[in-house]
C-alpha positions, 0 to 999 in steps of 0.5 A: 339405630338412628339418633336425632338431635333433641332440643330442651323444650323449656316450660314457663313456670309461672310463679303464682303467690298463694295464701293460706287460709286458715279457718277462723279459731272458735272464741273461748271465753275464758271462765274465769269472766263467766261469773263475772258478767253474769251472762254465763249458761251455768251462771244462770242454771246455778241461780235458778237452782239457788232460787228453785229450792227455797221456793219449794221449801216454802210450796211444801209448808204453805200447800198443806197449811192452805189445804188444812183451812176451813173454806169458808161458806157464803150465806 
């Protein structure tokens, strides 16, 4: 069996700067801001259902009263 002299192959390594990305964070709002600006969905939803309920109210008593009126006849 025959030996024969190896040389050391040297590979170049090329040092090459990596950056990481991060993928961006989603804003949070904090909540405590929410009913501070008034710009907030469940802002928005409670004032609705504050203005929706008395307008109801006021539907109930007002429809049967304007349906319970004579109309009255022209000549």
């Amino acid at each position: 069996m025959e030996t024969r002299p190896t040389t050391p192959v040297k590979l170049e390594q090329t040092n090459q700067p990596i950056q990481l990305v991060r993928p961006p964070e989603p804003h949070i709002e904090n909540p405590a801001n929410w009913m501070q600006y008034g710009n907030s969905q469940a802002e928005i939803i409670m004032a609705t259902a504050v203005l929706i309920s008395p307008i109801s109210g006021l539907l109930q008593v007002l429809i049967p009263v304007i349906l319970r009126q004579p109309q009255k006849k022209t000549r």
